[in-house]
C-alpha positions, -999 to +999 in steps of 0.1 A: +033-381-007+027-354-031+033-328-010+068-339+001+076-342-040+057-307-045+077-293-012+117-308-024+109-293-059+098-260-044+132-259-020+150-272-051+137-243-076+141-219-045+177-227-044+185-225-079+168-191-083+187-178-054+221-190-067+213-172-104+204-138-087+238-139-068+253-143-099+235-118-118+246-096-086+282-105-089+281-098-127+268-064-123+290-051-100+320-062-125+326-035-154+316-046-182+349-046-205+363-070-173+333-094-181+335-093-220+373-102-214+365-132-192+341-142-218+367-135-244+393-154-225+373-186-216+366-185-257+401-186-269+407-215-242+385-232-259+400-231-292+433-236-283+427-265-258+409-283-287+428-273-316+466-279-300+464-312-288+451-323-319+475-310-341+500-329-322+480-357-326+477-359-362+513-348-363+532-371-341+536-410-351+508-432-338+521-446-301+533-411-291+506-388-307+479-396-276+503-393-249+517-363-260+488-347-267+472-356-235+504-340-216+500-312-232+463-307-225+469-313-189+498-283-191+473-259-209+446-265-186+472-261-156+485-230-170+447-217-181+435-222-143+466-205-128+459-174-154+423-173-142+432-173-105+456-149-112+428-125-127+396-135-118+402-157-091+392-146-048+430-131-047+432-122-081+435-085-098+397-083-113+380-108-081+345-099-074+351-097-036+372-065-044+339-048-063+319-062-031+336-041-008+341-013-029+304-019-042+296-018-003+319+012+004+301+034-023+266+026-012+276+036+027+289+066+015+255+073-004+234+070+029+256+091+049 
């Protein structure tokens, strides 16, 4: 019985470490100022998906302050993904399968 607990951990931790190499793969083969403006974006979505809503909370009289803030939460978050996809997303201008293939591309031209 142990060993099935030790063995579903062990796939477990396997499958974790494998998922944060990819990713550590992926974020190498980005530039760098690409990455720092992801970070950079996802920070100022935070800020301004907290911060908006609740100024129209406080400013809006008491039945309509929740609903309107809540609509326009859902339209930030809407318009934030959209953004993303549009740059960072699998069709977007800064995707990671684009550095893939070039990644790929340059690395077959070094063994020829």
């Amino acid at each position: 019985m142990n060993d099935s607990r030790f063995d579903s951990a062990k796939r477990a931790l396997d499958a974790l470490q494998k998922r944060r190499r990819q990713r550590i793969e992926e974020t190498i083969r980005r530039p760098l100022n690409q990455e720092a403006a992801r970070s950079l974006f996802f920070i100022v979505l935070l800020f301004v998906d907290v911060f908006l809503p609740l100024e129209l909370y406080y400013d809006l009289p008491s039945p309509n302050n929740i609903i309107a803030a809540f609509v326009v939460l859902v339209m930030l978050v809407y318009g934030e993904i959209r953004l993303y996809n549009a740059f960072w997303g699998k069709k977007g201008r800064w995707s990671i399968e684009k550095y893939k293939k070039s990644f790929e591309n340059t690395g077959e031209e070094k063994k020829t």
